[in-house]
BAKEMAR-672797 format. One record per residue (C-alpha): x, y, z; residue in three letters. Coordinates in steps of 0.05 Angstrom, whole numbers, plus 5000, padded with zeros to 4 digits. Example, Ala and Ser with C-alpha at 12.3 -4.5 7.8 and 13.67 -1.06 7.14 Angstrom:
2
524649105156Ala/527349795143Ser/
END
This chain:
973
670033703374Unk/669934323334Unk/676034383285Unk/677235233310Unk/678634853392Unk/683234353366Unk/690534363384Unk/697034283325Unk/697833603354Unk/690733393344Unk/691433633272Unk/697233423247Unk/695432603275Unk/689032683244Unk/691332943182Unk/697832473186Unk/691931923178Unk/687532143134Unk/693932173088Unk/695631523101Unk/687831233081Unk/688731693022Unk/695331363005Unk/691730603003Unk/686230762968Unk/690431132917Unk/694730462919Unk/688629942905Unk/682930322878Unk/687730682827Unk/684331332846Unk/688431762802Unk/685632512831Unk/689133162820Unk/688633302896Unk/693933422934Unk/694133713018Unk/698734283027Unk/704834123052Unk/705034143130Unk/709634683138Unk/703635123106Unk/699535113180Unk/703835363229Unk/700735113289Unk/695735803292Unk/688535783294Unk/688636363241Unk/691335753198Unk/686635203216Unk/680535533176Unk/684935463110Unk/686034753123Unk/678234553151Unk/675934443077Unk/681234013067Unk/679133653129Unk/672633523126Unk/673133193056Unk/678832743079Unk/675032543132Unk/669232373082Unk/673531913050Unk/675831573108Unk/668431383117Unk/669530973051Unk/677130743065Unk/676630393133Unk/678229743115Unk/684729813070Unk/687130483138Unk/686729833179Unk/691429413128Unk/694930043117Unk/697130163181Unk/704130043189Unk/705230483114Unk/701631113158Unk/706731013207Unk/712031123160Unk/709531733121Unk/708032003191Unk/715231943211Unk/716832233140Unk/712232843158Unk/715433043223Unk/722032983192Unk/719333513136Unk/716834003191Unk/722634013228Unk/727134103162Unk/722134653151Unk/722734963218Unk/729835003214Unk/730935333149Unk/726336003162Unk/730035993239Unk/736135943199Unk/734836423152Unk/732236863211Unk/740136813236Unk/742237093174Unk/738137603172Unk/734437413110Unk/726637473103Unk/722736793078Unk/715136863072Unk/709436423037Unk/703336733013Unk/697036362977Unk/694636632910Unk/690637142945Unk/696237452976Unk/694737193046Unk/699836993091Unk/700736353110Unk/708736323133Unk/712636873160Unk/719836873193Unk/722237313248Unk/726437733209Unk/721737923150Unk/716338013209Unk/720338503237Unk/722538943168Unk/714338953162Unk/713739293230Unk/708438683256Unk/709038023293Unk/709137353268Unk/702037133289Unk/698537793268Unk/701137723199Unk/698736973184Unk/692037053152Unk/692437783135Unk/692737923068Unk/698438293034Unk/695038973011Unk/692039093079Unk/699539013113Unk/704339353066Unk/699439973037Unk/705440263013Unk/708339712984Unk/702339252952Unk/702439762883Unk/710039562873Unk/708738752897Unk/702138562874Unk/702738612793Unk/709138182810Unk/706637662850Unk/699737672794Unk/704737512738Unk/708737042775Unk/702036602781Unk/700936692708Unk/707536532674Unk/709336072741Unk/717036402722Unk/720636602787Unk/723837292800Unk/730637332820Unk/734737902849Unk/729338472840Unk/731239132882Unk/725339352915Unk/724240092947Unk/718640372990Unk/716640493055Unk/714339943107Unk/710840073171Unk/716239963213Unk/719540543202Unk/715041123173Unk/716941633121Unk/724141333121Unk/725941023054Unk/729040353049Unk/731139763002Unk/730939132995Unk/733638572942Unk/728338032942Unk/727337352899Unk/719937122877Unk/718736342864Unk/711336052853Unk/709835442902Unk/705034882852Unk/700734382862Unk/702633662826Unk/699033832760Unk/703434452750Unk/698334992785Unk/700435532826Unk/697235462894Unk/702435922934Unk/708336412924Unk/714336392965Unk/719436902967Unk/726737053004Unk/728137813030Unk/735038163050Unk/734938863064Unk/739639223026Unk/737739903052Unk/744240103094Unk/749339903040Unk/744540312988Unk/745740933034Unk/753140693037Unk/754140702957Unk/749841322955Unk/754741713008Unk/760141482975Unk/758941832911Unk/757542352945Unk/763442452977Unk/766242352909Unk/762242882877Unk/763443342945Unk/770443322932Unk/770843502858Unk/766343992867Unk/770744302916Unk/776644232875Unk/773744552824Unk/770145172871Unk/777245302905Unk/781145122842Unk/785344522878Unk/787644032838Unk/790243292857Unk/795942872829Unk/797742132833Unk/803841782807Unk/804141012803Unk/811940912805Unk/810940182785Unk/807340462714Unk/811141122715Unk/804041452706Unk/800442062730Unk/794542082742Unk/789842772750Unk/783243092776Unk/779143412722Unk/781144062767Unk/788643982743Unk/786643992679Unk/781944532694Unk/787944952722Unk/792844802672Unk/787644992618Unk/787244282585Unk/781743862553Unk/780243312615Unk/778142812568Unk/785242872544Unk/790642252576Unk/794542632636Unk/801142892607Unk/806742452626Unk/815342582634Unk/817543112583Unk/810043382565Unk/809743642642Unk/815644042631Unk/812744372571Unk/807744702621Unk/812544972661Unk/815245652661Unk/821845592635Unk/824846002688Unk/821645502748Unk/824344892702Unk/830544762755Unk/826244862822Unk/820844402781Unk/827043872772Unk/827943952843Unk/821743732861Unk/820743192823Unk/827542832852Unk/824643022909Unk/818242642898Unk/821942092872Unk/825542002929Unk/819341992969Unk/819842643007Unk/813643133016Unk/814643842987Unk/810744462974Unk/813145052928Unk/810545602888Unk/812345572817Unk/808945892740Unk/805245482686Unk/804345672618Unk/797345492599Unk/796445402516Unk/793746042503Unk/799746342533Unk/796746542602Unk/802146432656Unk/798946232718Unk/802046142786Unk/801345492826Unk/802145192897Unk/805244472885Unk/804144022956Unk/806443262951Unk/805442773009Unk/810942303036Unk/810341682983Unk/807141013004Unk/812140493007Unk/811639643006Unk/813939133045Unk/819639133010Unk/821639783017Unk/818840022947Unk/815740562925Unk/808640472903Unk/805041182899Unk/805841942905Unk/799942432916Unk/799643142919Unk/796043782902Unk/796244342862Unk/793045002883Unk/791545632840Unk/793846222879Unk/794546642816Unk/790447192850Unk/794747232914Unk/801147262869Unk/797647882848Unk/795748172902Unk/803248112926Unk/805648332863Unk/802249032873Unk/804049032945Unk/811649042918Unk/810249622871Unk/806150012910Unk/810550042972Unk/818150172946Unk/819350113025Unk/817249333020Unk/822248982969Unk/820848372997Unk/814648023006Unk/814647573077Unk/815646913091Unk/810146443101Unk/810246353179Unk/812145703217Unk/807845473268Unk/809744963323Unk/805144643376Unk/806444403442Unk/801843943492Unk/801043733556Unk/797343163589Unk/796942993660Unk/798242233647Unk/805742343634Unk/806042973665Unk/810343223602Unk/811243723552Unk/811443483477Unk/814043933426Unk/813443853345Unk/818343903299Unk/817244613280Unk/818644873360Unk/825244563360Unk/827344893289Unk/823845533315Unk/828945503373Unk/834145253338Unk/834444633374Unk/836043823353Unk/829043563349Unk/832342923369Unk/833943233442Unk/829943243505Unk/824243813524Unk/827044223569Unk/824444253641Unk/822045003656Unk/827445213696Unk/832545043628Unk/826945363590Unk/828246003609Unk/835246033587Unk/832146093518Unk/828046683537Unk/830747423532Unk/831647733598Unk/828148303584Unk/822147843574Unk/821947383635Unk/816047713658Unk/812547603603Unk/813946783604Unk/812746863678Unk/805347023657Unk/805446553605Unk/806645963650Unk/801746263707Unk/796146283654Unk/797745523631Unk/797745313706Unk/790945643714Unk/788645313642Unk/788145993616Unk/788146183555Unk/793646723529Unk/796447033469Unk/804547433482Unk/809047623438Unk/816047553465Unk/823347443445Unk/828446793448Unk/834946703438Unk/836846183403Unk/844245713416Unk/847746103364Unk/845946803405Unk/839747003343Unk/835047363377Unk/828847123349Unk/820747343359Unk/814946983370Unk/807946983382Unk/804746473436Unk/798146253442Unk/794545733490Unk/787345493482Unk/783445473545Unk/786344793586Unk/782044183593Unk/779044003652Unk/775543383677Unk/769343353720Unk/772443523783Unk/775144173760Unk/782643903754Unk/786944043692Unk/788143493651Unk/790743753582Unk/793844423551Unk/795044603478Unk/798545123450Unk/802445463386Unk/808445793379Unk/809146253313Unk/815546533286Unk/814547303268Unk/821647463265Unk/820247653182Unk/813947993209Unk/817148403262Unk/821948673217Unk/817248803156Unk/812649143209Unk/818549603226Unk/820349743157Unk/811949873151Unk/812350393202Unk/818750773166Unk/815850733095Unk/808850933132Unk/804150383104Unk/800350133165Unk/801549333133Unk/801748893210Unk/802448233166Unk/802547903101Unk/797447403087Unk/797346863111Unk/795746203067Unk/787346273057Unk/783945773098Unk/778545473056Unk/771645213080Unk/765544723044Unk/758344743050Unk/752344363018Unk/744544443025Unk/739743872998Unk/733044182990Unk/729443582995Unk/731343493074Unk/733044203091Unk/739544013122Unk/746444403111Unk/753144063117Unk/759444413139Unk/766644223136Unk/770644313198Unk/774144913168Unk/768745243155Unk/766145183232Unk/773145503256Unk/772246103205Unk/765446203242Unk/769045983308Unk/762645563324Unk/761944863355Unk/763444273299Unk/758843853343Unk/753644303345Unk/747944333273Unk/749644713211Unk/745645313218Unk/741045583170Unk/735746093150Unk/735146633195Unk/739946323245Unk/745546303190Unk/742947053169Unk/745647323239Unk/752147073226Unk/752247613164Unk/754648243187Unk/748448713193Unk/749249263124Unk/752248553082Unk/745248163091Unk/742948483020Unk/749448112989Unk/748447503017Unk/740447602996Unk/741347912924Unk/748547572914Unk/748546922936Unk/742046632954Unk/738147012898Unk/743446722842Unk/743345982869Unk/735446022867Unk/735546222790Unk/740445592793Unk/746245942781Unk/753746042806Unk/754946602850Unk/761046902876Unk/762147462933Unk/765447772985Unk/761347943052Unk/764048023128Unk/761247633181Unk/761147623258Unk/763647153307Unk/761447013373Unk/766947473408Unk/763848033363Unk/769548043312Unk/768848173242Unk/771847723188Unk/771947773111Unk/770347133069Unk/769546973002Unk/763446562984Unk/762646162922Unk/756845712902Unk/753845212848Unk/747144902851Unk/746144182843Unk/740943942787Unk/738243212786Unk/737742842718Unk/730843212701Unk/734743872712Unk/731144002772Unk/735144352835Unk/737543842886Unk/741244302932Unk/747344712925Unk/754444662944Unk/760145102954Unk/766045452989Unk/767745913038Unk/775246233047Unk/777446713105Unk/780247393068Unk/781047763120Unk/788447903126Unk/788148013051Unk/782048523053Unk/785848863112Unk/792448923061Unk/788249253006Unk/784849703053Unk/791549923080Unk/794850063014Unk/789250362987Unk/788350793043Unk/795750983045Unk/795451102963Unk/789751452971Unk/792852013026Unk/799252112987Unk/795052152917Unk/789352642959Unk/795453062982Unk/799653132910Unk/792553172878Unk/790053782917Unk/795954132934Unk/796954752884Unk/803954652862Unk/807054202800Unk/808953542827Unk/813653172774Unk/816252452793Unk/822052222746Unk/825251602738Unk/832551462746Unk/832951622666Unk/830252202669Unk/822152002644Unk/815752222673Unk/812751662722Unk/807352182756Unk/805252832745Unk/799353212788Unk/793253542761Unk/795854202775Unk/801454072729Unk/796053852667Unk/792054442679Unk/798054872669Unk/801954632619Unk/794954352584Unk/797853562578Unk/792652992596Unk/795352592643Unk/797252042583Unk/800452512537Unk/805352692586Unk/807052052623Unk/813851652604Unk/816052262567Unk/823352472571Unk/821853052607Unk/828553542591Unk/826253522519Unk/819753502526Unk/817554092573Unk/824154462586Unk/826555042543Unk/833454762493Unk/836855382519Unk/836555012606Unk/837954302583Unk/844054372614Unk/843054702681Unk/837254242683Unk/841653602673Unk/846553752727Unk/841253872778Unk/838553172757Unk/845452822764Unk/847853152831Unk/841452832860Unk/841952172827Unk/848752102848Unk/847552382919Unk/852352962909Unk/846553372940Unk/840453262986Unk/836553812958Unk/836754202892Unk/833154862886Unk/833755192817Unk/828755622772Unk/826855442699Unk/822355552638Unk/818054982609Unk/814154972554Unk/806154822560Unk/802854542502Unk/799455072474Unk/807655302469Unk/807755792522Unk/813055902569Unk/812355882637Unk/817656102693Unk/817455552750Unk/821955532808Unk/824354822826Unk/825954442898Unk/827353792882Unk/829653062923Unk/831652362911Unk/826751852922Unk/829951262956Unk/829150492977Unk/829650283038Unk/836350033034Unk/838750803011Unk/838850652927Unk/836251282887Unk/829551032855Unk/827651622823Unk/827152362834Unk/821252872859Unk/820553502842Unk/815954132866Unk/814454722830Unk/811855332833Unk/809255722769Unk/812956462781Unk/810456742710Unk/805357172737Unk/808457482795Unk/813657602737Unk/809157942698Unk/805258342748Unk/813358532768Unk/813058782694Unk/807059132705Unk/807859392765Unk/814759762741Unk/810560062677Unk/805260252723Unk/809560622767Unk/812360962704Unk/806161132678Unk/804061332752Unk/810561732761Unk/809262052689Unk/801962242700Unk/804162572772Unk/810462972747Unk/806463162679Unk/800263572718Unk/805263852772Unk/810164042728Unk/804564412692Unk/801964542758Unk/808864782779Unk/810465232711Unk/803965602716Unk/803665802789Unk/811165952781Unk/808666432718Unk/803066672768Unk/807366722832Unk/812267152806Unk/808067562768Unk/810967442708Unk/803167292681Unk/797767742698Unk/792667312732Unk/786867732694Unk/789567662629Unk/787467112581Unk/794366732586Unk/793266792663Unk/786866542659Unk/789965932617Unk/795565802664Unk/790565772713Unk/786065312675Unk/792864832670Unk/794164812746Unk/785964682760Unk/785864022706Unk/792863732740Unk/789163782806Unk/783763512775Unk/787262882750Unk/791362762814Unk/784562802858Unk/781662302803Unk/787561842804Unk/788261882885Unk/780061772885Unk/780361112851Unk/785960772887Unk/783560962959Unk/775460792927Unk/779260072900Unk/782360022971Unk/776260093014Unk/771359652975Unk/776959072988Unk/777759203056Unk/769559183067Unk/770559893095Unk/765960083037Unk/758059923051Unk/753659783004Unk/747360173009Unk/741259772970Unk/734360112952Unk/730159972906Unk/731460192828Unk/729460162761Unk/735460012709Unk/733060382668Unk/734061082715Unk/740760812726Unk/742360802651Unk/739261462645Unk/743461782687Unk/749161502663Unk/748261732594Unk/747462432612Unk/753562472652Unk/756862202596Unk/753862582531Unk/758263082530Unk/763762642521Unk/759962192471Unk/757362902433Unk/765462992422Unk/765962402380Unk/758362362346Unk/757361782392Unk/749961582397Unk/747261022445Unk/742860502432Unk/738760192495Unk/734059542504Unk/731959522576Unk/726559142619Unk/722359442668Unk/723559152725Unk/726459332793Unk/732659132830Unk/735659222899Unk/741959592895Unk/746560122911Unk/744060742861Unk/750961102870Unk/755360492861Unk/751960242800Unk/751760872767Unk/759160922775Unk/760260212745Unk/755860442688Unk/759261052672Unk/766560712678Unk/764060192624Unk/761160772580Unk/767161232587Unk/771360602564Unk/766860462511Unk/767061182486Unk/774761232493Unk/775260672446Unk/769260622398Unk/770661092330Unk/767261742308Unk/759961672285Unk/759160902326Unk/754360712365Unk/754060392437Unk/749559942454Unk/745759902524Unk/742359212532Unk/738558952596Unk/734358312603Unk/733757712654Unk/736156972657Unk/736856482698Unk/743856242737Unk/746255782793Unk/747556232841Unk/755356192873Unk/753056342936Unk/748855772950Unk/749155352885Unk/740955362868Unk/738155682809Unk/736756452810Unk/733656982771Unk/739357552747Unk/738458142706Unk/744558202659Unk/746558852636Unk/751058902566Unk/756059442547Unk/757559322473Unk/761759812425Unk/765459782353Unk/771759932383Unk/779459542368Unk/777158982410Unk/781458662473Unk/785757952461Unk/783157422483Unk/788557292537Unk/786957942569Unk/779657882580Unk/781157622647Unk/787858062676Unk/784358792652Unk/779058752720Unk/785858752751Unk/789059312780Unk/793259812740Unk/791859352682Unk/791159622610Unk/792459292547Unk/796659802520Unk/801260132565Unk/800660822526Unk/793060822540Unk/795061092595Unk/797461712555Unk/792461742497Unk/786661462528Unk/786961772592Unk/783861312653Unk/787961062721Unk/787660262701Unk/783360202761Unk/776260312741Unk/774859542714Unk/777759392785Unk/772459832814Unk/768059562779Unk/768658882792Unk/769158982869Unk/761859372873Unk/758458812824Unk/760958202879Unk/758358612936Unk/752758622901Unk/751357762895Unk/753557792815Unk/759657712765Unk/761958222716Unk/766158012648Unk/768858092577Unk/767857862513Unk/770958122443Unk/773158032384Unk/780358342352Unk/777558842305Unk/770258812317Unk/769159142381Unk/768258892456Unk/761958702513Unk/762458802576Unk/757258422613Unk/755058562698Unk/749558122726Unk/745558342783Unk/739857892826Unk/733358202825Unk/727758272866Unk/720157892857Unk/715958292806Unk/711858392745Unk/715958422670Unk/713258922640Unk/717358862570Unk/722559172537Unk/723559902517Unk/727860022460Unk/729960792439Unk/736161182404Unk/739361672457Unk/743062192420Unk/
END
């Protein structure tokens, strides 16, 4: 029979005797051979074993050939060791089945790395059954593995030292792609002369407590990186060692070195701000005596900074015994929120008081019991012993105002239906307080036949909100709400599996599904509010790609379409090669405060738009008297900047010595709330020293509780209507003087000529006659320019344009005026350009011949004026683009105009000199004229001089397309 057809039983008996033959003639031929048969628990009954045995076989059987006599006298020793055999098996059997049980992995492999003995459990970490691994070698079966196990299992034969407890990692074809560990222990099997002829080894996978340890320091790390992104800090005091203990985020906020021992007892009060020392006392009896508490209190940090904290402590964890073990708490920094309140307070006098941090209670229902359950925080919102009974509906209602019944009535027909609802509505509470709140209901729970089974609701006290919102609406800031305490979410990415973890926070700032996958990519991009995708892009992805931290603020979109505001921090995560791992981080809802800032800004920004524009002084004073706000009007008049001129004392800074006084009691009366109103005039003095004549109406600013805070004032600046009063009274003197002067001579010489006193052919007729024809002359010329003045404002006047040369213009000018020029030796001097212009021939001539009649009138004997014409280019005012002007020049040697004048003389009936009038001749309305035709004509006409040294008029003009054909410069006598 062939040895590959043979069964285990047939084997084993035969090999069972040839070991017994081998035995007796090792016993009396003293055969001392080296040999030895693998133990039997090396074939395991499988024909894929019998081949590594048939050597063995064959030569056994070889000897028995030569051994038949002492097998025969042998016999009853083969019997024995047979016995002994089975026994062995079986012990063998039972161990790997054992092992099996236990989950541990046993395996024998020869030197070649074949197997030869497998158990159930190893079989099944390598992904292949028993049978198909016995006679596969090692390499073939575990790919992945054999580079990691076969420079083991090589040194193991050489140095014949076993290998205990070595951590193995890889990948084994039960599972693909999925990493996994295992602790193993490598021992050689040898033959009796000391050779290695097998290797056994035991295998427990490890692999689930590895990902254990692993997600355990993760969550460590996760949650001091979060501490440190949202600046939280945790406590914990060992009453037993009087100890604290903190996170390296305490020290972080308090500003200390964490490698540093925790302050302990006295050193903790050293942080505190001295004024928070007794609320910090409080606390920490508190805490002592086990209690929770949370309370806002200032650190100093050791550079001085104060800082403002949130201090939470949980309820402490007692023994057996009744002892107190341990206290933990947090510490928050809300430093920036204190701020933000802070400016709240001084932006809106009407708010003295920031709100309360609302309650909220919650109430259930679940069809089991059929009854209502109400926390703690529903029975202090109605004022109730929590101790006491829920009231059945019908007692409910007692607490509800009667003017809001209807509104409960909905409220419990939306919780019948399992609707969900959100009403504000009153209660009163035992004590008669009329209280508000705000209830809510999520959507009921039903089961799968459509019934109700569960409600859940909130009840919020906004009593404190109700009221601030009415003192809101007096004061006129538009604030609904304070803030409310920021809810905070977390958030990590590992690259490596392209998976993103969110907190459960974060999921209700979304208002998604917890249960549902952390989206990411583009689904997490239409989240992102459409026009803030480039922050999240440039901001926050672009920084933690560079590996580093970012920081933002972007708005988001829930699934009901409303928009939120969050605050998004990040940090990446390196490995220990440096190499990005992922990136963590935090997002907190800012919505309510976003909405605050908007609201003050935009209410700061009306009241600043309307003092800013409006053309009147604004002053605000203090209650003693200095400067807390001044309008831009007021600096361009008085010439201040804005800093020189704020916390001055304001009576003797900018009001004359002489109204102190009158000033003062104005002040008081309002302060004091003598008066409502105080309306008074005044001179103040600008920097330049000028006085200016303002007329006053001035009010108390008040608080909302009816304290005087300050004072407002609004001015108007009077000094020019004074001083056009002034001139208008010398130009109706000068008017009266130059009408009664011609008609008195007017009067005198047709008197003379009426009466025949005068002949009217004589030569002193012929003068009085001359007399009465130059007073007519002057009235006509006087009564000409104010009706010419009056129709060129009222656009009665047209303007005419054709196309001229300025040159003609200034021609004809001249010669109109060189017989008055010829009087005084005058000579002109002209530069013009030859080009043309579209304009009003008549008009301009008459502007040019006021300007040279001027000029003559107050240039000197033997001086020349000069005539100057040339382009340039100017932003036009009429629409604001560049534009080609010719500029025509009027310059003479005359006395020169002050420099505060240059402006007021294209006013009407305005002369330096009041006497000019008189000596000079002229109506003071020809600049007037003048000014009027140049603006219908598109340009600007003005002054420049010097005292002394003569003045320019300049006029521009726009001119039409054309060659420049030069200048032409020539002396006109």
């Amino acid at each position: 029979m062939d040895d590959r057809t043979k069964t285990k039983e047939q084997l084993i008996q035969e090999l069972q005797a040839l070991r017994a033959e081998v035995a007796t003639l090792k016993q009396h031929s003293g055969w001392n051979s080296s040999f030895r048969l693998p133990p039997l628990h090396s074939v395991n009954g499988n024909h894929s074993a019998k081949g590594a045995t048939r050597t063995k076989v064959l030569q056994l059987q070889q000897e028995k050939n030569f051994s038949q006599q002492a097998k025969e006298k042998e016999s009853d020793t083969g019997q024995q060791l047979y016995q002994e055999l089975i026994e062995q098996e079986q012990l063998f059997a039972g161990f790997f089945n054992a092992a099996t049980q236990s989950n541990i992995g046993l395996f024998i492999v020869d030197t070649n790395l074949k197997f030869l003995h497998i158990n159930q459990t190893l079989a099944d970490i390598n992904g292949y059954s028993i049978e198909f691994h016995l006679g596969k070698f090692l390499p073939d079966l575990l790919p992945e593995l054999a580079p990691t196990l076969t420079p083991l299992f090589q040194t193991l034969i050489e140095t014949r030292e076993p290998i205990s407890n070595l951590e193995v990692s890889g990948y084994a074809p039960s599972q693909p792609g999925v990493l996994r560990h295992w602790m193993n222990s490598f021992f050689p099997i040898s033959s009796p002369t000391g050779e290695a002829i097998a290797i056994g080894g035991i295998v427990v996978e490890i692999t689930k407590y590895k990902q254990a340890i692993e997600a355990l320091h993760q969550s460590e790390f996760n949650l001091r990186t979060a501490q440190r992104i949202a600046h939280v800090g945790s406590w914990h005091w060992d009453c037993k060692k009087k100890t604290v203990i903190w996170s390296q985020e305490m020290y972080r906020i308090h500003g200390l070195d964490p490698n540093q021992p925790a302050p302990q007892g006295k050193e903790i009060e050293r942080l505190i701000h001295p004024d928070d020392l007794a609320e910090h006392q409080k606390l920490v009896e508190r805490a002592q005596a086990g209690y929770s508490f949370e309370f806002d209190l200032r650190i100093i940090r050791p550079d001085g900074e104060i800082r403002y904290i949130e201090a939470r402590g949980e309820p402490g964890v007692y023994n057996e015994q009744g002892e107190l073990l341990h206290l933990y708490g947090t510490a928050l920094d809300v430093t920036d929120r204190k701020r933000v309140e802070q400016a709240l307070r001084q932006s809106e006098f009407a708010l003295r008081e920031a709100q309360r941090i609302a309650h909220v209670g919650s109430w259930q229902w679940q069809q089991e019991d059929r009854k209502i359950s109400w926390s703690e925080e529903i029975y202090r919102i109605h004022g109730l012993d929590p101790n006491s009974f829920v009231a059945d509906l019908q007692k409910r209602e007692k607490y509800v105002h009667p003017d809001d019944l209807e509104i409960h009535q909905e409220i419990v027909n939306a919780s019948l239906r399992g609707e969900p609802y959100e009403y504000d509505l009153r209660i009163i509470r035992p004590d008669g307080e009329i209280r508000y709140i705000e209830a809510k209901a999520k959507p009921g729970t039903f089961n799968e036949r459509g019934e109700l089974i569960g409600l859940f609701g909130t009840l919020l006290d906004v009593t404190d909100r109700k009221r601030v919102e009415a003192q809101l609406r007096q004061s006129q800031a538009n604030l609904a709400r304070a803030q409310k305490i920021a809810h905070i979410g977390s958030w990590e990415y590992e690259i490596a599996s392209q998976t993103c973890t969110w907190s459960e926070e974060l999921y209700r700032i979304h208002q998604l599904d917890p249960s549902q996958k952390a989206p990411v990519g583009e689904e997490m991009d239409r989240l992102i509010h459409p026009d803030d995708l480039w922050i999240n892009q440039q901001l926050v992805k672009a920084r933690l790609a560079a590996g580093e931290c970012c920081e933002a603020d972007l708005r988001i979109v829930r699934r009901d379409g409303e928009v939120r505001y969050i605050e998004v921090r990040g940090e990446p995560v390196f490995d220990s090669q440096g190499q990005i791992t992922g990136w963590v981080g935090t997002v907190m809802d800012i919505t309510d405060r976003k909405q605050t800032e908007a609201s003050l800004r935009e209410w700061n920004r009306r009241w600043r738009s309307l003092l800013d524009q409006v053309q009147l002084m604004v002053v605000g004073l203090d209650t003693q008297g200095f400067v807390e706000y001044v309008n831009p009007f007021f600096s361009s008049i008085t010439g201040y900047k804005e800093s020189e001129i704020i916390s001055q004392e304001w009576l003797k800074t900018f009001v004359v010595p002489q109204e102190w006084q009158v000033s003062k009691d104005h002040f008081v009366n309002l302060l004091e709330q003598r008066v409502q109103y105080s309306y008074y005039q005044n001179r103040i003095i600008t920097k330049s020293g000028e006085e200016r004549i303002i007329v006053w109406n001035n009010t108390a600013l008040q608080d909302p509780v009816g304290n005087t805070i300050g004072i407002i004032g609004i001015g108007e600046d009077i000094t020019e209507q004074h001083k056009l009063e002034r001139l208008k009274r010398e130009f109706v003197s000068i008017v009266s003087h130059e009408l009664r002067t011609p008609l008195t001579s007017m009067q005198v010489a047709l008197s003379l000529l009426d009466q025949q006193l005068v002949e009217p052919t004589s030569e002193e007729g012929q003068g009085m006659i001359r007399v009465a024809t130059e007073g007519v002359d002057r009235l006509v010329r006087l009564v000409n320019d104010i009706l010419d003045l009056e129709r060129l404002d009222s656009g009665e006047f047209h303007i005419e344009k054709q196309l001229c040369y300025p040159a003609h213009l200034i021609e004809s000018a001249i010669n109109q005026m060189k017989d008055l020029a010829n009087k005084s030796n005058i000579k002109f001097e002209v530069s013009v350009i030859s080009r043309p212009i579209q304009g009003d021939r008549d008009r301009l001539i008459q502007v040019l011949i006021n300007l040279l009649s001027n000029a003559i009138r107050f240039s000197p004997v033997h001086s020349t004026i000069q005539i100057h014409v040339e382009t340039f280019q100017e932003t036009s005012v009429h629409n604001l683009f560049s534009a080609t002007f010719m500029k025509f020049m009027v310059k003479d040697y005359g006395r020169g105009i002050p420099s505060d004048w240059l402006e007021s003389i294209f006013e009407r009936f305005q002369q330096v000199d009041a006497s000019d009038f008189r000596q000079k001749g002229g109506t003071g309305l020809g600049l007037a004229i003048c000014r009027s035709i140049i603006q219908q004509h598109g340009g600007r006409i003005w002054a420049e001089s010097k005292l002394g040294k003569g003045s320019s008029f300049y006029f521009t003009l726009p001119i039409s397309e054309g060659d420049l054909n030069g200048k032409e410069t020539y002396p006109i006598n």
